[in-house]
N, C-alpha and C positions, 0 to 999 in steps of 0.2 A: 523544413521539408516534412510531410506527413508520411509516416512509415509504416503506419496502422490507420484505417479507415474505415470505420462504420455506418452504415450508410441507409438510416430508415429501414432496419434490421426487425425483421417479423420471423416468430418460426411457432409451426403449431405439430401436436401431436395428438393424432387420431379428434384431431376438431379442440382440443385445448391447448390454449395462447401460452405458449410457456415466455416466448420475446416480441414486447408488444411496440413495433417501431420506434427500437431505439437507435442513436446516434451519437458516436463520441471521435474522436483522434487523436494517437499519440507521435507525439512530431521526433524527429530524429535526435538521437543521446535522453530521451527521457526515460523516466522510469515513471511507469503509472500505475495505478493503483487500481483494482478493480474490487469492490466490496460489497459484502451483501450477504444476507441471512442463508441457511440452506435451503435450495429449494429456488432459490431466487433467479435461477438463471445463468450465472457465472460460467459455470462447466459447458452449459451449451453455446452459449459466445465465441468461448473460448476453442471449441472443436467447430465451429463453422469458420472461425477467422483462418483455422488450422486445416478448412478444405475434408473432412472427415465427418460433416452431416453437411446437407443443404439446404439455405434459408428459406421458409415459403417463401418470401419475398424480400428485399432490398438487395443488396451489396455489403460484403467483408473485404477489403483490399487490403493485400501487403507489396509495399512497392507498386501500390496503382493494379495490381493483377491480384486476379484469386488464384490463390495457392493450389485448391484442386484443380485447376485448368493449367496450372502453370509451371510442372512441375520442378524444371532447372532453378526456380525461385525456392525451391526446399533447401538447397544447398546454403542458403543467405539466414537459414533460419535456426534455429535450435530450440529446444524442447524438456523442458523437466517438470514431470508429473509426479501424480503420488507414487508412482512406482518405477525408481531409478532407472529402470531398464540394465541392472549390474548381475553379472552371474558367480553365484557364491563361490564357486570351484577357481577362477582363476584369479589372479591377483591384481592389484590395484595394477599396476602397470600393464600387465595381460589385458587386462580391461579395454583400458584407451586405447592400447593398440591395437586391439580389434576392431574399436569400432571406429578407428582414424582410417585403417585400410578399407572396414566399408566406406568412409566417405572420399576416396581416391586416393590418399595419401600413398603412392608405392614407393615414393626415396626413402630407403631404411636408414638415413643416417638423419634425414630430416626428420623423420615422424619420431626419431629416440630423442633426435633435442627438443620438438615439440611438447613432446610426451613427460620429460623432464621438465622442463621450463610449468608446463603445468600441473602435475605435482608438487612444484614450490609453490603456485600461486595458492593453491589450496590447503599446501601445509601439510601435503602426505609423504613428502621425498621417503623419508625413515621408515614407513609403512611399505611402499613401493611393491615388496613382496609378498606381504601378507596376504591368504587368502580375502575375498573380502565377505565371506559368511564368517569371520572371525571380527571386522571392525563393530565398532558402535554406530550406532543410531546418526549420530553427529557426522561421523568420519564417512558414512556411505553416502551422509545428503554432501559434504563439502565433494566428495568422488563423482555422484550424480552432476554435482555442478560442472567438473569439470569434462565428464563422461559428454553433458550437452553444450561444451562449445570447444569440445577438440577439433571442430573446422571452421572455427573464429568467425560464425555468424552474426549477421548484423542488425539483428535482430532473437534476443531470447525468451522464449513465454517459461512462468515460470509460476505452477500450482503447489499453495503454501507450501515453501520451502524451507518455514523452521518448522512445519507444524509436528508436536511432539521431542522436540531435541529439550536438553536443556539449556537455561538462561547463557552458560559460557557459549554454547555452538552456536546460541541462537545469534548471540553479539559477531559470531566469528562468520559463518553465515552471511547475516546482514552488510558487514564489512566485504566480504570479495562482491559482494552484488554492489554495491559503490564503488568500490575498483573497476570494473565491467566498465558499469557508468565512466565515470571520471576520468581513466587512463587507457581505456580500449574504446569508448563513443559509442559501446552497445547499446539499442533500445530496449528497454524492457518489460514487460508487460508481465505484471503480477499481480496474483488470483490472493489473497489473504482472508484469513478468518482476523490476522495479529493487529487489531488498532494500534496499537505503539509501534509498532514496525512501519505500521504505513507511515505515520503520521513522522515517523524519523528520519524514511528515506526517502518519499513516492515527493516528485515531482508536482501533478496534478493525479486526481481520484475521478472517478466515477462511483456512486452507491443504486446499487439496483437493488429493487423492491417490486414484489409480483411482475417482475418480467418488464419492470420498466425503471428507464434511468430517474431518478428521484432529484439526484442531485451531481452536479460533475461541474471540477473547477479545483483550484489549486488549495490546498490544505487550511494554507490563511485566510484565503477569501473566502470560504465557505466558513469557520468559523467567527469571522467578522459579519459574514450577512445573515448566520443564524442565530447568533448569540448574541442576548442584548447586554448593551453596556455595563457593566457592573462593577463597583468599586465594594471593595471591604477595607472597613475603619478598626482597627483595633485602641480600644479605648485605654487612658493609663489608670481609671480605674469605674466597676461594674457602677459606681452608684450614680456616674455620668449618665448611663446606657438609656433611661426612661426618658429623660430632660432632649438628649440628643435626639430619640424616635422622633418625639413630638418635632423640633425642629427641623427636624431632614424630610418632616411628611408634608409640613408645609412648604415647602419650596417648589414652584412650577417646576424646576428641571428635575425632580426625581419623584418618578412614577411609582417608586417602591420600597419599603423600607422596610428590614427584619432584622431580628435583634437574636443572640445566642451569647447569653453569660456578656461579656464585655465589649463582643465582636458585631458589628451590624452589617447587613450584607445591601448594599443602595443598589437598585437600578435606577439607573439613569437615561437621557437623552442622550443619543450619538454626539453630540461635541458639548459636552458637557465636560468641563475640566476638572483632575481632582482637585487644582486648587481652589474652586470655586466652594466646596465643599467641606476643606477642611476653613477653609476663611468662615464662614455659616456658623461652624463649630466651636474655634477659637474664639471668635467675636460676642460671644452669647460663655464665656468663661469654659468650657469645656476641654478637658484636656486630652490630645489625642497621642499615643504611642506610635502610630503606624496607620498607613493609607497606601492603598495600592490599588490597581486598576486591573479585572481580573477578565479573560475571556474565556468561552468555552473549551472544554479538549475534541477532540476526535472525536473520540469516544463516546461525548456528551451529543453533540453532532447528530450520530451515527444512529443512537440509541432515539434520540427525537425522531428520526427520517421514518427508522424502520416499527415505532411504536403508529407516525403518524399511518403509515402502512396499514398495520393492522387493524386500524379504527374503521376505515373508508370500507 
């Protein structure tokens, strides 16, 4: 089921294209990815899916309906931005519970177990009382997390949410957004600058570049149809490394050969086998240490997308 819809999505301001008919869809329990340089459009996607600007032209659907037209569908939703929406003076439990009774919650005995029950899940029980202009950096995004789904929406957006914590929150962080996923079936739609974060947790991505999707598709499959094949030989010793160029350059299935000290780096054809390769090698006396078949990261990906961008 498609829980998020985008749909030949145009949006312009004062005559410049900032969203240049894009389209994407995140289907129910995923967590997706949304990427892309500053400037690139992210933030305004992300406030028209949210019903808080209006497209020149397509459609944003959540639940099949647009959120500003729809408003009883706000309740299904939840929301964490750069700025928690937490007020320093009262405390991590004051917190939630104020903003549980703004979303109906009136049973006091329910909203204190709720209210508890999600304080464990974030790991603030012991804090509970602290004011929260007293927590860390870390402790107010894990509070914000839980601040935006104290009424168990089924669907949460969610704009970089480690960005700035460090590496322990960011780990801690990343984990309850998998728990969401995993053991609640929340959707989740998240805004990231963190290549390693996406590429840990997100389901399927989309990368947008000047206002337009470049690239959208699941993590693997994008760095399988961007990245050419590439094996690296580590040799068992450097005086091999010459003898071996020359024969790996010869061979129809590899398009490329680089050499560094004792290690060579082959591109190869799509079904190109390593053993095909180290057989080449051994067979012509060549001794090899190590062979492995290497693909791009995210990161690597990401960086091609948003360079080829800049070219055009």
């Amino acid at each position: 089921m498609k829980e998020i819809e985008v749909q030949n999505l145009t949006k312009r301001f004062n005559g410049k294209m900032v969203l240049n008919d894009i389209s994407f869809e995140v289907k129910e329990g995923e967590i997706f990815g949304y990427l892309g340089p500053n400037g690139a459009g992210k933030t305004t996607t992300m406030r028209i899916i949210l019903g808080l600007l209006k497209p020149t032209t397509g459609k944003a659907l959540v639940f099949g309906e647009e959120l500003g037209r729809c408003d009883e569908l706000r309740t299904k939703v939840g929301v964490l931005l750069e700025h928690d929406g937490l007020y320093n003076g009262l405390s991590a439990y004051d917190n939630l519970d104020y903003y549980a009774q703004l979303y109906g919650l009136s049973d006091g005995a329910e909203r204190k177990r709720k209210i508890e029950e999600l304080l464990d899940f974030v790991g603030l029980s012991d804090r509970k009382d602290d004011r929260v202009g007293k927590l860390s950096k870390g402790m107010r995004r894990k509070l914000g997390l839980a601040r935006a789904i104290v009424h168990e929406p089924e669907v949460l957006f969610l704009d970089e949410p480690t960005s700035g914590l460090d590496p322990e929150a960011q780990i801690m962080v990343r984990g309850l957004i998998l728990q969401l996923s995993a053991k609640r079936g929340v959707t989740i739609f998240l805004n990231s600058h963190d290549l390693d974060e996406v590429q840990r947790i997100c389901m399927k991505i989309a990368i947008l570049q000047n206002g337009e999707i470049k690239a959208y598709d699941t993590v693997e499959n994008l760095r399988d149809k961007m990245g050419e094949p590439r094996i690296e030989i580590t040799l068992s010793d450097s005086k091999y490394a010459d003898k071996a160029l020359k024969i790996l350059n010869s061979l129809d299935s590899v398009s490329d050969c680089e050499r560094e000290g004792s290690g060579l780096t082959v591109v190869t054809r799509a079904d190109t086998q390593s053993s095909t390769i180290l057989s080449a090698l051994m067979e012509n006396g060549i001794g090899v240490e190590e062979i492995k078949r290497v693909t791009k990261s995210l990161e690597d990906v990401y960086l091609d997308i948003v360079r080829n961008g800049r070219e055009e």
